[in-house]
Each structure stands twice: as structure tokens, then as C-alpha cells.
C-alpha positions in Angstrom: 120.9 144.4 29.3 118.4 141.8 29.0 117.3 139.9 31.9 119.3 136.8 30.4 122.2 138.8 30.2 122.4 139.3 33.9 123.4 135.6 34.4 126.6 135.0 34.4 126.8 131.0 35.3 125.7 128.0 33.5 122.3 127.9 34.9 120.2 131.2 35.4 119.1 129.8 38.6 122.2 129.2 40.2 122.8 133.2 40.6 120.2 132.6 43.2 122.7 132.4 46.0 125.7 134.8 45.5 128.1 132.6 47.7 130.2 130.2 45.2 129.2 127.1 48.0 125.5 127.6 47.1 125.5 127.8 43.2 125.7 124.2 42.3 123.2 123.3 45.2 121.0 126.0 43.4 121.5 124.8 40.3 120.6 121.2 41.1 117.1 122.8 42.3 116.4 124.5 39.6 117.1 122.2 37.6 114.0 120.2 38.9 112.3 123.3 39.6 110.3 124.9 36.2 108.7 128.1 36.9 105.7 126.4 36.8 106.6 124.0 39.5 107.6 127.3 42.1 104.4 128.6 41.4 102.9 125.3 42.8 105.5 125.3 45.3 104.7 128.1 46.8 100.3 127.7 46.0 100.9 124.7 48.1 102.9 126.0 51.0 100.6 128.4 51.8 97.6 125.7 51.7 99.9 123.8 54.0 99.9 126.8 56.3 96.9 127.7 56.0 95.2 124.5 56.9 97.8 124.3 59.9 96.6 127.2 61.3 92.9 126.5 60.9 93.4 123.4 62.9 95.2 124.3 65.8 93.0 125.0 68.0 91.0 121.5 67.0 93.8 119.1 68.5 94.2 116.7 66.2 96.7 113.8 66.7 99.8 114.2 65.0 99.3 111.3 62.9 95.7 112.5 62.0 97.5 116.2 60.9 99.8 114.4 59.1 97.8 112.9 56.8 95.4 115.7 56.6 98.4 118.1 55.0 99.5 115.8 52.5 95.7 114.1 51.9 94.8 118.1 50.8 98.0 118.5 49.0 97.2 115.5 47.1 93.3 116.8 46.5 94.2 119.9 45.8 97.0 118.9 43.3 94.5 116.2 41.6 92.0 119.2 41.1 94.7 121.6 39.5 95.9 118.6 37.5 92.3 117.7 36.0 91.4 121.5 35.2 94.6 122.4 33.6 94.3 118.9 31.2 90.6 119.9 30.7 91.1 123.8 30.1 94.5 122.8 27.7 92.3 119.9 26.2 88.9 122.9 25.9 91.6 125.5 24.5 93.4 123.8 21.8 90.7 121.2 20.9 93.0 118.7 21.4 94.3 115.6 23.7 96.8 117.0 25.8 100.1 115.1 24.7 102.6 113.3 26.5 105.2 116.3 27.1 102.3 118.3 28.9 101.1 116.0 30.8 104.3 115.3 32.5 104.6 119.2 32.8 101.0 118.9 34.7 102.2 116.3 37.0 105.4 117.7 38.3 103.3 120.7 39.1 101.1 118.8 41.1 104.3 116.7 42.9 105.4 120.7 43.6 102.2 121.5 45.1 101.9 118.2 47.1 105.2 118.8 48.4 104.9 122.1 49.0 101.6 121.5 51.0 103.0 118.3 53.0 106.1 120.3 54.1 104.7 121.2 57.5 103.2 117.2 57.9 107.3 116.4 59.0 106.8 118.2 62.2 103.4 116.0 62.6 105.1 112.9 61.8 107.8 113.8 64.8 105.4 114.4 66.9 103.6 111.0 66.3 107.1 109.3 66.5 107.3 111.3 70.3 110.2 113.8 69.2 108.4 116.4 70.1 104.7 117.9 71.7 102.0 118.1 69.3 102.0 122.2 70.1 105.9 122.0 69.3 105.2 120.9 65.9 102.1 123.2 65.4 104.4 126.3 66.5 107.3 125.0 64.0 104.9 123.9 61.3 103.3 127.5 61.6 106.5 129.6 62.0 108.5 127.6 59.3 106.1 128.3 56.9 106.6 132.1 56.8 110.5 132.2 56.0 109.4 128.9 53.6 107.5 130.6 51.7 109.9 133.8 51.4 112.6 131.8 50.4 110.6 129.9 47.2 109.2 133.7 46.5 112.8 135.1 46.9 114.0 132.1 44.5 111.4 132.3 42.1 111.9 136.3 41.6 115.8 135.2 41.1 115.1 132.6 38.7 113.1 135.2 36.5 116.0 137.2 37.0 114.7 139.9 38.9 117.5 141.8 40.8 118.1 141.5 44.9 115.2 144.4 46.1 112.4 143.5 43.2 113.6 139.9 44.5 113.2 140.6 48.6 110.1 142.6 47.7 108.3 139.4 46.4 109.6 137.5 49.5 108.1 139.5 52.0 104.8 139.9 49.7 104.1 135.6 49.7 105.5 136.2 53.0 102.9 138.5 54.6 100.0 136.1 52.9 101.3 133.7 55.4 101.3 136.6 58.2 97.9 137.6 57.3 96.7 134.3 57.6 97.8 133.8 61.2 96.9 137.3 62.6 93.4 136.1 61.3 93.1 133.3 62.9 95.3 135.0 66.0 91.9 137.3 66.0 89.3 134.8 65.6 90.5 133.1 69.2 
């Protein structure tokens, strides 16, 4: 059976979640979610957590970290978005035409949002909801299961089957992992 052939609702992406409750909540992702765009999603979670964890230990004001996540989700989108017009420009000695470019900029709205996630526990934190160590534990330890889940949805959305599927959740999840026994051994 072809991996199409698994599907059995109206959008592949819906078989995501096996509960009947989560399909159309699925489905409304994935419909704004291209593969493309969880491959950002996920690139730009881990930058997010990544750059969280480097700056921990330089006590930043909320505010400041804030604007830090979604200033380098923003550079780092803008520097994906320029190579990939340039290389698709380079590769088919051509302008890059409308329906592309609009493909190259919801890949970098993915990977902006996927970076800024963790600058909501930032933003609490300036607004005095919470300790600026609250929001670096939740911004740290949310990114983890974050990043499984877009891996986990991303393997289902190819139509990979539940273990090939967990597999790739716990591999983007130990990047994460790795990243913060690093740093956990560098202080």
C-alpha cells in the first residue's frame, strides 16, 4: 500500500492525531503547514532553544530576550529567504516567480515563529507574570517536547507510521537535549 493509501480522511495530515476531536484541529494546521514550512518550523525551534540556552547564564531582561528570539528568527529567516531566491534564481537561470516566492516567505514566517516561540515566556516575564529564571526554565523545557511534537507531525504528515514517526520525535528531540547537557557542562 502506498504511503497515500494509508490515509483514510480528507486531508493526509489530519491522521496525525488518531482521536476523532483532534482531526479537524489537525487538518486546519496542515493546511497552513507545507512540508517545507515544518522543516522551518522545526530549524527555527531549535535556534530558539538554542539561543535560550546560550544566554542564560548572561541575564538578560525579559524584554531584551524577547526581542533577541524573534530579532534572530527574523535574521535568520531573511538569510534562508535571500539564499534560496538566489540559489533558485542561480539554478534555473531565471527570476524566481510569484508562486515561489510566496513559498519562500511562509517558510521564513515558519522559521520566525518557530524561533520566537520561547520569546512568550520573555514577554510574561517583562509584563511581571512570572521570574525571569521561570521563563528561562519553561522556554528551555518547552522546547524539547515542541520540537518532538512538529518532528512527530511532520513524520505523520509524510505518512510515516506511529514508531518511524516517534523515532523522528525523539531524534529533533535529543538535538534539543544535547544542546542543553552542553551548555549544562560548560557551567
Amino acid at each position: 500500500m502506498s504511503r497515500a493509501g494509508r490515509f483514510s480522511c480528507s486531508h493526509p495530515a489530519a491522521c496525525c492525531c488518531e482521536a476523532t476531536k483532534c482531526k479537524p484541529i489537525m487538518s486546519a494546521v496542515f493546511e497552513h503547514l507545507g512540508p517545507s514550512q515544518f522543516s522551518r518550523l522545526i530549524y527555527g525551534a531549535i535556534v530558539g532553544l538554542a539561543l535560550t540556552v546560550a544566554l542564560e547564564h548572561e541575564e538578560p531582561v525579559a524584554a531584551v530576550m524577547a526581542a533577541t528570539l524573534v530579532g534572530t528568527g527574523l535574521a535568520v529567516g531573511l538569510a534562508e529567504l535571500y539564499s534560496e531566491f538566489l540559489g533558485t534564481e542561480v539554478s534555473t537561470r531565471r527570476r524566481v516567480d510569484r508562486a515561489r516566492l510566496r513559498e519562500l516567505a511562509a517558510n521564513l514566517v515558519a522559521l520566525l515563529l518557530g524561533a520566537s516561540f520561547p520569546a512568550i515566556f520573555f514577554l510574561l516575564a517583562a509584563a511581571g507574570a512570572m521570574q525571569i529564571e521561570t521563563a528561562f526554565e519553561l522556554a528551555t523545557w518547552s522546547g524539547l517536547p515542541l520540537t518532538a511534537v512538529y518532528g512527530l507531525c511532520a513524520a505523520r504528515l509524510r505518512g510515516e507510521g506511529w514508531p518511524a514517526a516517534l523515532f523522528q520525535a525523539l531524534v529533533v528531540a535529543l538535538i534539543g537535549g544535547l544542546l542543553i547537557v552542553f551548555k549544562a557542562l560548560l557551567h
